[in-house]
PDB file of N, CA, C and O in Angstrom:
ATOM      1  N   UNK A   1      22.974   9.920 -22.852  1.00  0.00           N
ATOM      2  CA  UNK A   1      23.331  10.799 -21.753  1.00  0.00           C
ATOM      3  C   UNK A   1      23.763   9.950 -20.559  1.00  0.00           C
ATOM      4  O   UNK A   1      22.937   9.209 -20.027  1.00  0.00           O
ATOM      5  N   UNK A   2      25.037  10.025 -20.107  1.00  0.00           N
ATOM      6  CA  UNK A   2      25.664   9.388 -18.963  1.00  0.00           C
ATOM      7  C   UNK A   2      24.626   9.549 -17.697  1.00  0.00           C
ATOM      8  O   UNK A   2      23.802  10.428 -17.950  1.00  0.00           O
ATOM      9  N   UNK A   3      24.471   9.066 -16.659  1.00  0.00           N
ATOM     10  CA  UNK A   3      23.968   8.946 -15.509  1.00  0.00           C
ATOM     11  C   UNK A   3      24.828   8.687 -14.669  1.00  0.00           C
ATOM     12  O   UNK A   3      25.854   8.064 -14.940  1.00  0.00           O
ATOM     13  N   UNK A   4      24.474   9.222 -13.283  1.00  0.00           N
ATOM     14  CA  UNK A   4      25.348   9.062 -11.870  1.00  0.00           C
ATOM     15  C   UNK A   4      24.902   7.778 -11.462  1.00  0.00           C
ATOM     16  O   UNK A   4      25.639   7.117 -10.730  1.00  0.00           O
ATOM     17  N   UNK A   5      23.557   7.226 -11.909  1.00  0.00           N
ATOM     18  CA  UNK A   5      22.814   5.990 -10.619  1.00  0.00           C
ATOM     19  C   UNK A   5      23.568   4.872 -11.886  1.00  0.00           C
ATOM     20  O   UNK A   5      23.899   5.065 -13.056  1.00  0.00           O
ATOM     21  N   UNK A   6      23.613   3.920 -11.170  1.00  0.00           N
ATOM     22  CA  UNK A   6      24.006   2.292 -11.279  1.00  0.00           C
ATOM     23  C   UNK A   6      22.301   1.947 -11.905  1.00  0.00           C
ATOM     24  O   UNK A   6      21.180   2.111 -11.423  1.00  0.00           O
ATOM     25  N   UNK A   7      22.779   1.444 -13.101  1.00  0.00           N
ATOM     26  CA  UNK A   7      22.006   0.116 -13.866  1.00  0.00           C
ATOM     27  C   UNK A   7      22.033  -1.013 -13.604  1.00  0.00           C
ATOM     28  O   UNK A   7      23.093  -1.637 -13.650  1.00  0.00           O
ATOM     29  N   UNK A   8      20.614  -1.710 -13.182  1.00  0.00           N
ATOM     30  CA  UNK A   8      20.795  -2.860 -13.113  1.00  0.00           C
ATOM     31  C   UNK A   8      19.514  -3.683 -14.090  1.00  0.00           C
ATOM     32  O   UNK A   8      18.333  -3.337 -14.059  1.00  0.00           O
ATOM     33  N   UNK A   9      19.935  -4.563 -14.738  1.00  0.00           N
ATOM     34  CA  UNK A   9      19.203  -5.253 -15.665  1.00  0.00           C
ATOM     35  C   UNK A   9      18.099  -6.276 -15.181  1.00  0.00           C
ATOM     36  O   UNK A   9      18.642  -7.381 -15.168  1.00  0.00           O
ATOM     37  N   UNK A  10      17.478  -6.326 -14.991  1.00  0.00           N
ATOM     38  CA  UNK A  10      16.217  -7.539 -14.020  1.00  0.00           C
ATOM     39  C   UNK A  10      15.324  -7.966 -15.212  1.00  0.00           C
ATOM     40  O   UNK A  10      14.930  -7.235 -16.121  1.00  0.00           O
ATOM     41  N   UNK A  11      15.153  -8.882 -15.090  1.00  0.00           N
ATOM     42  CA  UNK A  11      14.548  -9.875 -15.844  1.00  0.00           C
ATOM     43  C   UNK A  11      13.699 -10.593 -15.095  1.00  0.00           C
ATOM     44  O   UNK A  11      14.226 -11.593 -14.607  1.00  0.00           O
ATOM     45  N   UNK A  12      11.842 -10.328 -14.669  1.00  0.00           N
ATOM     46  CA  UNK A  12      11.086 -11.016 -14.189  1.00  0.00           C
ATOM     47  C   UNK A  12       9.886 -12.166 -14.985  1.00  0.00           C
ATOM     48  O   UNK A  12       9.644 -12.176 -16.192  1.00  0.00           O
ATOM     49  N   UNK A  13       9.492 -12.736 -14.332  1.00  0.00           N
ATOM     50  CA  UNK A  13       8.409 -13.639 -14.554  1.00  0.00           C
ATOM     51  C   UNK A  13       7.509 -12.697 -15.266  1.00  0.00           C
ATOM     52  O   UNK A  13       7.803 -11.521 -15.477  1.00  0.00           O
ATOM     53  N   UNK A  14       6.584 -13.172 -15.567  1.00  0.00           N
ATOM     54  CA  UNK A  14       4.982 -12.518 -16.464  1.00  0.00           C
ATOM     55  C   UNK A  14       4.201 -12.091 -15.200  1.00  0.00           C
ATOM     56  O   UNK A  14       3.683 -11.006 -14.936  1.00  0.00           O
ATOM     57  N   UNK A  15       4.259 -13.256 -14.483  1.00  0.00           N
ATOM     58  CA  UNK A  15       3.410 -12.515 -13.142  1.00  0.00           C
ATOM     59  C   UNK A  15       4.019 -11.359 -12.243  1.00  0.00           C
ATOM     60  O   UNK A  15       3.303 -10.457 -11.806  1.00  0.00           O
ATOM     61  N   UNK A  16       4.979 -11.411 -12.064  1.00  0.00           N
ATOM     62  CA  UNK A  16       5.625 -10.293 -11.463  1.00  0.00           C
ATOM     63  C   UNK A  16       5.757  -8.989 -12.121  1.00  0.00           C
ATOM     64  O   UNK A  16       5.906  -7.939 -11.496  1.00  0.00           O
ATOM     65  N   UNK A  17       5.679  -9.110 -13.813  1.00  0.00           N
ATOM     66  CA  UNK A  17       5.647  -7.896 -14.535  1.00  0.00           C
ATOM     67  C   UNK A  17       4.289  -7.280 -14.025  1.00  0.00           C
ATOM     68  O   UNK A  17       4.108  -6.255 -13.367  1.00  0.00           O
ATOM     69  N   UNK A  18       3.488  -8.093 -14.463  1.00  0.00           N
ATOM     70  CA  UNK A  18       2.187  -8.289 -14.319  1.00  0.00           C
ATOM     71  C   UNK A  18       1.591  -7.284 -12.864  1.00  0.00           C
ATOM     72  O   UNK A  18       0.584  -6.577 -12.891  1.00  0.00           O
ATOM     73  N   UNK A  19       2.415  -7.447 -11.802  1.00  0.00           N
ATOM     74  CA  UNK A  19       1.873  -6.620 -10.611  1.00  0.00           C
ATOM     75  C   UNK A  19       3.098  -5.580 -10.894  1.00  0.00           C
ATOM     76  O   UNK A  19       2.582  -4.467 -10.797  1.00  0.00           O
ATOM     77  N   UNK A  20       3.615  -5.524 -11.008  1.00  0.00           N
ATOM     78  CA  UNK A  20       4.739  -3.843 -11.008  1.00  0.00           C
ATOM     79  C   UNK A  20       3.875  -2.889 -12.028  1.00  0.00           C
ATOM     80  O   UNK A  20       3.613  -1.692 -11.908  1.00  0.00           O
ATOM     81  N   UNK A  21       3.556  -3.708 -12.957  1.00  0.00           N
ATOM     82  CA  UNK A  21       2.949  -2.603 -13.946  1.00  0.00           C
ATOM     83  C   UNK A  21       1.401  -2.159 -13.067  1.00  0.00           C
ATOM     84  O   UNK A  21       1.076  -0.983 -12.908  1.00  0.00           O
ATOM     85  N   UNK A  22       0.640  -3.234 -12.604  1.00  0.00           N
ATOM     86  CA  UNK A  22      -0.618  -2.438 -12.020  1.00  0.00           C
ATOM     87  C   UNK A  22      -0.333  -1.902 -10.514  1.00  0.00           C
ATOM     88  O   UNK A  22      -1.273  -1.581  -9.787  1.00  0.00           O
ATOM     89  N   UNK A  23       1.088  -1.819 -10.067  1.00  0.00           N
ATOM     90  CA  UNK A  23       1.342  -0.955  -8.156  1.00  0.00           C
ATOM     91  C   UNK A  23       1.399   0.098  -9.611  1.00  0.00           C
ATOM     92  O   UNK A  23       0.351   0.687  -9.876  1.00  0.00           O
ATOM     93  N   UNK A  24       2.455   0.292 -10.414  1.00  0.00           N
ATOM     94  CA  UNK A  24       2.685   1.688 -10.829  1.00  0.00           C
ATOM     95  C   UNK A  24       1.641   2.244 -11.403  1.00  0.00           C
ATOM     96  O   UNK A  24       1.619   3.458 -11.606  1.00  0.00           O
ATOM     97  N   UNK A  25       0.744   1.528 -11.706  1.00  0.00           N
ATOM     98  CA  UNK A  25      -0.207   2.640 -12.612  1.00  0.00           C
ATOM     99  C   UNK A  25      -1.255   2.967 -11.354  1.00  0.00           C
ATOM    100  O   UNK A  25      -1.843   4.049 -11.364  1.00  0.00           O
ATOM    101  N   UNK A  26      -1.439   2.184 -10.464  1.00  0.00           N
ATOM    102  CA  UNK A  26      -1.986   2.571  -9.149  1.00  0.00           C
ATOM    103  C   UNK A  26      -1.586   3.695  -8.431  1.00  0.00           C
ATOM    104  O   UNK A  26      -2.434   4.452  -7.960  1.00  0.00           O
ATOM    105  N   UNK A  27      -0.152   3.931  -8.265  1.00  0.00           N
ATOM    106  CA  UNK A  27       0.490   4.601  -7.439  1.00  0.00           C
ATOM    107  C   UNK A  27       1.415   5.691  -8.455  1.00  0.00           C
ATOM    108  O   UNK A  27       2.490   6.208  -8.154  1.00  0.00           O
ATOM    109  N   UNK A  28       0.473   5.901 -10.027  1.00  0.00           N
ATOM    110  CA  UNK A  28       0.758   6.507 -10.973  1.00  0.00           C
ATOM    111  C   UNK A  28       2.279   6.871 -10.849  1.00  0.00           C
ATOM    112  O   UNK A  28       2.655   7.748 -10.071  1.00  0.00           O
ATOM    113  N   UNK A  29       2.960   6.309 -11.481  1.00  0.00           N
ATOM    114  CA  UNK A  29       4.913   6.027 -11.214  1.00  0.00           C
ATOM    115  C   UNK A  29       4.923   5.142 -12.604  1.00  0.00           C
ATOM    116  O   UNK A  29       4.086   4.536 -13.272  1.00  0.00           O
ATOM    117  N   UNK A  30       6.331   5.406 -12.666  1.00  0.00           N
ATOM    118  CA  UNK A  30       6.807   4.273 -13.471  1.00  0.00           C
ATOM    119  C   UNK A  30       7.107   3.206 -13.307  1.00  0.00           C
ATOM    120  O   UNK A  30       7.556   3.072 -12.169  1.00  0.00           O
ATOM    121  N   UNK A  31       7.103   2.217 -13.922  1.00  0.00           N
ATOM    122  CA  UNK A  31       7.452   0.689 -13.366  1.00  0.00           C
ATOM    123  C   UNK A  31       8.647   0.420 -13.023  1.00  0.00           C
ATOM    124  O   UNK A  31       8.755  -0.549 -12.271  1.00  0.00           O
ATOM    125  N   UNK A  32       9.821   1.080 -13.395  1.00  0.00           N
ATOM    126  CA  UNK A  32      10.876   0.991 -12.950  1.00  0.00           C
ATOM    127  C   UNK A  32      10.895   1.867 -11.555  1.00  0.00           C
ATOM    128  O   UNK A  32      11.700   1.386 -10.758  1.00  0.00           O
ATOM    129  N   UNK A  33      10.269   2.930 -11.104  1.00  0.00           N
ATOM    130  CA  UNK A  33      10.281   3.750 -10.036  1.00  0.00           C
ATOM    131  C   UNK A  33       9.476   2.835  -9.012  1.00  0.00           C
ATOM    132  O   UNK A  33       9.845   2.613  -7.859  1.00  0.00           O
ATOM    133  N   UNK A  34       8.303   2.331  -9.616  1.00  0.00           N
ATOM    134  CA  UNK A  34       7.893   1.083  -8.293  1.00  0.00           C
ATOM    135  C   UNK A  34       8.910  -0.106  -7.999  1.00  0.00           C
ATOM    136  O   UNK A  34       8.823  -0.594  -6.872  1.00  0.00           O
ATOM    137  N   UNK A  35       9.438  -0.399  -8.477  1.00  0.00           N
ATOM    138  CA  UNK A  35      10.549  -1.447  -8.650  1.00  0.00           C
ATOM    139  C   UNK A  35      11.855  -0.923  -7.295  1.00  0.00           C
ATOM    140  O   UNK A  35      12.144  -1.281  -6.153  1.00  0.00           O
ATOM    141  N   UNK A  36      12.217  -0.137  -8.059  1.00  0.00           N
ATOM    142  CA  UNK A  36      12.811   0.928  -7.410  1.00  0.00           C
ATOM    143  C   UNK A  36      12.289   0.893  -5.757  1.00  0.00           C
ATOM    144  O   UNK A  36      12.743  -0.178  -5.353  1.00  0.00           O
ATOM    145  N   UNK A  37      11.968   1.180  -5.257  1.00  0.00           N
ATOM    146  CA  UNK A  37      10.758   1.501  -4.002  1.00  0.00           C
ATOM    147  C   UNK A  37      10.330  -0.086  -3.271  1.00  0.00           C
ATOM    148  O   UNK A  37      10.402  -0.434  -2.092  1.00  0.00           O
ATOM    149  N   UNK A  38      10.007  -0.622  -4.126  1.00  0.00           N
ATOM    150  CA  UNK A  38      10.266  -2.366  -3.429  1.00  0.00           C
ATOM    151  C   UNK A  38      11.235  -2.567  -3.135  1.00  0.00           C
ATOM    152  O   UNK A  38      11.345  -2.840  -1.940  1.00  0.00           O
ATOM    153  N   UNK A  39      12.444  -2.570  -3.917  1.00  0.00           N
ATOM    154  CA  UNK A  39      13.659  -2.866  -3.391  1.00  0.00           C
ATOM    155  C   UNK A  39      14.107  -2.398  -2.489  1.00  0.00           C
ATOM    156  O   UNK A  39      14.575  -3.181  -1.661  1.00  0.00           O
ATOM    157  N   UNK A  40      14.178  -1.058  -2.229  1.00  0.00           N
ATOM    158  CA  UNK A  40      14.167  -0.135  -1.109  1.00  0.00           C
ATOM    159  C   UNK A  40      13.770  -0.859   0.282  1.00  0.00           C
ATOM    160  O   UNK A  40      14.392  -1.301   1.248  1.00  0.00           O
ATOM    161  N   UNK A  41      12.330  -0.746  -0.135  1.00  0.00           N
ATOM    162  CA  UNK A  41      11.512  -1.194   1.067  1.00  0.00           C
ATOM    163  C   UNK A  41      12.149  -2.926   1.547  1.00  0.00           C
ATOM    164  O   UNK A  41      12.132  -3.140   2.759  1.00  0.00           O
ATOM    165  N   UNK A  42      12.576  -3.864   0.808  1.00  0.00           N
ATOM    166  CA  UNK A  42      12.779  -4.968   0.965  1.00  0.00           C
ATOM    167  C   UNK A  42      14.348  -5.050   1.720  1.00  0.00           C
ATOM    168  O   UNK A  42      14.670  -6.050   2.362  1.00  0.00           O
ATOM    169  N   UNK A  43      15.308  -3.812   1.545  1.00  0.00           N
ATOM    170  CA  UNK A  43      16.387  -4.018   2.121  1.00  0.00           C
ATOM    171  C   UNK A  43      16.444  -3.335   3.408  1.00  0.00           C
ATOM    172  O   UNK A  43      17.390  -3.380   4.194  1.00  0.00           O
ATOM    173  N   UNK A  44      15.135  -2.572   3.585  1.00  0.00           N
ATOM    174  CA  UNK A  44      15.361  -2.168   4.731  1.00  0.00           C
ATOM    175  C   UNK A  44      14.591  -3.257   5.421  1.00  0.00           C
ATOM    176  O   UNK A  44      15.426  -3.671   6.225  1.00  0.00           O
ATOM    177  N   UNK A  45      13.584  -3.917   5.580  1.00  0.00           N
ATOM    178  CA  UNK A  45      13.311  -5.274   5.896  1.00  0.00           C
ATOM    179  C   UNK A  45      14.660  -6.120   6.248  1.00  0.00           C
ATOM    180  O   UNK A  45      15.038  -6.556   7.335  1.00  0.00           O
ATOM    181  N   UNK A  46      15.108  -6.181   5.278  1.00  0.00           N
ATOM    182  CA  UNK A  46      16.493  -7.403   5.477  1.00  0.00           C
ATOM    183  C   UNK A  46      17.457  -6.619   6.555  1.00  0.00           C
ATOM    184  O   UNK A  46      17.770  -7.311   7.524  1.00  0.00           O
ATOM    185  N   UNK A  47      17.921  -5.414   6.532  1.00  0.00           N
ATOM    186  CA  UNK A  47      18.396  -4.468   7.283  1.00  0.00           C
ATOM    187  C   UNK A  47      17.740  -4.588   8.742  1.00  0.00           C
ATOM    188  O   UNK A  47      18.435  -4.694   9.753  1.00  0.00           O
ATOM    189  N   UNK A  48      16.722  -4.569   8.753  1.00  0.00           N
ATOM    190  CA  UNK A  48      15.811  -4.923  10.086  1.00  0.00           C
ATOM    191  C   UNK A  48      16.187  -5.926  10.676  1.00  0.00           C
ATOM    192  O   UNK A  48      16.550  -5.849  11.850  1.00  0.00           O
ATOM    193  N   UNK A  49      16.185  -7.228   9.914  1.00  0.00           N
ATOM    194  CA  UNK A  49      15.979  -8.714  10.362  1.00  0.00           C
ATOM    195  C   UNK A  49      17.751  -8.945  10.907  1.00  0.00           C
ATOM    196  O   UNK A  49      18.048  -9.582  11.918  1.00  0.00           O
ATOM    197  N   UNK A  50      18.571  -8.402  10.159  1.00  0.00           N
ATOM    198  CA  UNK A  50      19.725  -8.745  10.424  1.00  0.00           C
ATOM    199  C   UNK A  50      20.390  -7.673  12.006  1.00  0.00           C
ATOM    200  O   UNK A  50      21.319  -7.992  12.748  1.00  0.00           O
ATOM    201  N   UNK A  51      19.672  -6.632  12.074  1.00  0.00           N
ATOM    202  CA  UNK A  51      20.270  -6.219  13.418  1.00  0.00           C
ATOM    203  C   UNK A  51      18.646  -6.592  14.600  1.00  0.00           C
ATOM    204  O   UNK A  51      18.543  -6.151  15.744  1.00  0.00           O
ATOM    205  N   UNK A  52      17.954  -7.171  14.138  1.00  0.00           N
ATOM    206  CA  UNK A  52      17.111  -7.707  15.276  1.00  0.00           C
ATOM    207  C   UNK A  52      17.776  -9.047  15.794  1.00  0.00           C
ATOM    208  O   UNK A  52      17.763  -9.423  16.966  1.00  0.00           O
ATOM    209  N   UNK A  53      18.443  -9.797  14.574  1.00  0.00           N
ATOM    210  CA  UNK A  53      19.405 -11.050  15.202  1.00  0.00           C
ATOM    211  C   UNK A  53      20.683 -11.202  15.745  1.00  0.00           C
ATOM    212  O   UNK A  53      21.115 -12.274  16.169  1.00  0.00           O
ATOM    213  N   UNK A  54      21.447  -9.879  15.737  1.00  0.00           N
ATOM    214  CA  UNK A  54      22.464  -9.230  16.383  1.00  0.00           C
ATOM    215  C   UNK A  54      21.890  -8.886  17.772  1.00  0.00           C
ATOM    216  O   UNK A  54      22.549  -8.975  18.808  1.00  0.00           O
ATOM    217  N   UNK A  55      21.057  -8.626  17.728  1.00  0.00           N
ATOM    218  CA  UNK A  55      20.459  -7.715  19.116  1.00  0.00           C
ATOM    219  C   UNK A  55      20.258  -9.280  19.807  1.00  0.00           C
ATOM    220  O   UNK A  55      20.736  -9.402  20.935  1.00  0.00           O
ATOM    221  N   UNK A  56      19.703 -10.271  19.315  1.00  0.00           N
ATOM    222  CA  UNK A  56      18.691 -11.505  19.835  1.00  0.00           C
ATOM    223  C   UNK A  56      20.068 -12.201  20.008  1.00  0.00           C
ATOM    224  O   UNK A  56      20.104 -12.744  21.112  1.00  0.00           O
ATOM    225  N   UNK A  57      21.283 -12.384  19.261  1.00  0.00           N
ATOM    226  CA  UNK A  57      22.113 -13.253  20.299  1.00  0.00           C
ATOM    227  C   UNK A  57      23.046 -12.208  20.950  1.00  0.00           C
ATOM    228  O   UNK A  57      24.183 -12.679  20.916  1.00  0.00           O
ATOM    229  N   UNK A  58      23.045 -11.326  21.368  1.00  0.00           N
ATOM    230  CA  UNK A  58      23.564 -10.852  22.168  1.00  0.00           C
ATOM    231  C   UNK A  58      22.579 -10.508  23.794  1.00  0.00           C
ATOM    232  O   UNK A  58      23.155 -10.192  24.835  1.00  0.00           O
ATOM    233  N   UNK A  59      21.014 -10.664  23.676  1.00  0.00           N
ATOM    234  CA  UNK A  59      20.348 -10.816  24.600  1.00  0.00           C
ATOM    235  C   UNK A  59      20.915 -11.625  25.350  1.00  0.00           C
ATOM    236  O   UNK A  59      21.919 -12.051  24.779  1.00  0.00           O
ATOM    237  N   UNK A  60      20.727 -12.258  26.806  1.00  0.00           N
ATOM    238  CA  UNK A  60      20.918 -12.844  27.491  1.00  0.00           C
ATOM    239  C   UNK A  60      20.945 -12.901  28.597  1.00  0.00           C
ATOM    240  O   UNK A  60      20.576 -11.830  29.079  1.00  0.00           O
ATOM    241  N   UNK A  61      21.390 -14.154  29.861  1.00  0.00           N
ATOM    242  CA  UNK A  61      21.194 -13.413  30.842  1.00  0.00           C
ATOM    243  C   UNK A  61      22.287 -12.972  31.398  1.00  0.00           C
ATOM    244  O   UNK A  61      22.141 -12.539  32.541  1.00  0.00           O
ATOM    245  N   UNK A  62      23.491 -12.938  30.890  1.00  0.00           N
ATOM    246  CA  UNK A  62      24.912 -12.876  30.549  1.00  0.00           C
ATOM    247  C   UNK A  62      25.004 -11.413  30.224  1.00  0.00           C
ATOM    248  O   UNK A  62      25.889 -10.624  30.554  1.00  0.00           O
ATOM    249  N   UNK A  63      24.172 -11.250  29.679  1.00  0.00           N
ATOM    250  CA  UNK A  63      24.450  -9.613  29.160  1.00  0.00           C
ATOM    251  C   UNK A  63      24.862  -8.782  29.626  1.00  0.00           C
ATOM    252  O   UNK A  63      24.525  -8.927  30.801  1.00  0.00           O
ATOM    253  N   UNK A  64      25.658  -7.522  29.520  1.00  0.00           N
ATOM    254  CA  UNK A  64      26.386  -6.707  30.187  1.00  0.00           C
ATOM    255  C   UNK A  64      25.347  -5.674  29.269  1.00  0.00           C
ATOM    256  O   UNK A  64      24.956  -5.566  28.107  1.00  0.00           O
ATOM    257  N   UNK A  65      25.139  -4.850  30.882  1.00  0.00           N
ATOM    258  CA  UNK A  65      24.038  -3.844  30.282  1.00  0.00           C
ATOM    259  C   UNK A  65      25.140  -2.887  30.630  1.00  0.00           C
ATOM    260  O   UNK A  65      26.199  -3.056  31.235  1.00  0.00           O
ATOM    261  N   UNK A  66      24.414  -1.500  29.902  1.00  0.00           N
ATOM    262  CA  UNK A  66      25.238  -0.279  30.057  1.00  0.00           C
ATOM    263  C   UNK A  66      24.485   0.498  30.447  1.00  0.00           C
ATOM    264  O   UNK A  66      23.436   0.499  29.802  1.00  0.00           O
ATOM    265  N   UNK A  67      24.574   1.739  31.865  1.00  0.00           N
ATOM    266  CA  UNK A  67      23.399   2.856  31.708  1.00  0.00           C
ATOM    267  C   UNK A  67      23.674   3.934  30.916  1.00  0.00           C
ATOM    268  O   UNK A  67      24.785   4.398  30.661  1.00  0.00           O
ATOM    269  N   UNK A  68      22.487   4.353  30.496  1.00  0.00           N
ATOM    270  CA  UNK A  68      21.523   5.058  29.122  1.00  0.00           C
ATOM    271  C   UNK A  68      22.826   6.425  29.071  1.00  0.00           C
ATOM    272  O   UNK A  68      22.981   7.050  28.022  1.00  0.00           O
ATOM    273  N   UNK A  69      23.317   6.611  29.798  1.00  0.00           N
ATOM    274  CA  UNK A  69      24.148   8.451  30.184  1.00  0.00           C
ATOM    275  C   UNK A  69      25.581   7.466  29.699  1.00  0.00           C
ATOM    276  O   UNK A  69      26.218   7.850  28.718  1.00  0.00           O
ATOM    277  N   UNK A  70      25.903   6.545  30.242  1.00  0.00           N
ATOM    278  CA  UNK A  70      27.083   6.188  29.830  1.00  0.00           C
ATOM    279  C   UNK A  70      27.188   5.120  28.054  1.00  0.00           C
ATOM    280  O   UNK A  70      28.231   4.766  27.504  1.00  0.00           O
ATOM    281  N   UNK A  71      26.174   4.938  27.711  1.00  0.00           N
ATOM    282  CA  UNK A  71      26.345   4.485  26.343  1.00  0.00           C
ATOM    283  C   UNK A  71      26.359   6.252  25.309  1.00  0.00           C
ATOM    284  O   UNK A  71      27.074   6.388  24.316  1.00  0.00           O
ATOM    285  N   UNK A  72      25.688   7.071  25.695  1.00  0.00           N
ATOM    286  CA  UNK A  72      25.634   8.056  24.731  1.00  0.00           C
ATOM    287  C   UNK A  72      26.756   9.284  25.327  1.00  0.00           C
ATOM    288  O   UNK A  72      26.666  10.500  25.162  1.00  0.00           O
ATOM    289  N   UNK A  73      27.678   8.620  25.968  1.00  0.00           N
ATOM    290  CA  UNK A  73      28.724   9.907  26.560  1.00  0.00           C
ATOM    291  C   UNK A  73      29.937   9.310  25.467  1.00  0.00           C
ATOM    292  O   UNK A  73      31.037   9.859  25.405  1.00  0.00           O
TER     293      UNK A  73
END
C-alpha cells in the first residue's frame, strides 16, 4: 500500500536501538513513532539554535531597533 510520508532507512548502534525500544515501550508507541518524535524534537532544537544565532549577530550596539506598532504594521 503506497504512502504519502517519505521513508527513511536508519541504521543505529545496539545501544541506541537499545533506548528507542525502552522510550517506546515506556511511552507505549512504536519504535519507529519514538524515533519519529526525537527527530522532531531535535530539529526544532537545531531550528532554535540557528535563529538564536541570527538574532546574536545581529544584536549590537549598532543595531537599528524598530518600535513594536511599526514592525507589526
Amino acid at each position: 500500500m503506497p504512502t504519502l510520508k517519505q521513508r527513511i532507512s536508519l541504521s543505529v548502534p545496539d545501544d541506541v536501538g537499545n533506548v528507542l525500544t525502552r522510550l517506546a515501550k515506556r511511552d507505549q508507541t512504536t519504535v519507529s513513532t519514538k524515533a519519529l518524535d526525537l527527530v522532531r524534537f531535535a530539529l526544532e532544537i537545531e531550528e532554535d539554535m540557528a535563529l538564536g544565532a541570527l538574532a546574536q549577530a545581529r544584536d549590537g550596539k549598532k543595531a537599528k531597533f524598530v518600535a513594536h506598532d511599526a514592525a507589526w504594521a
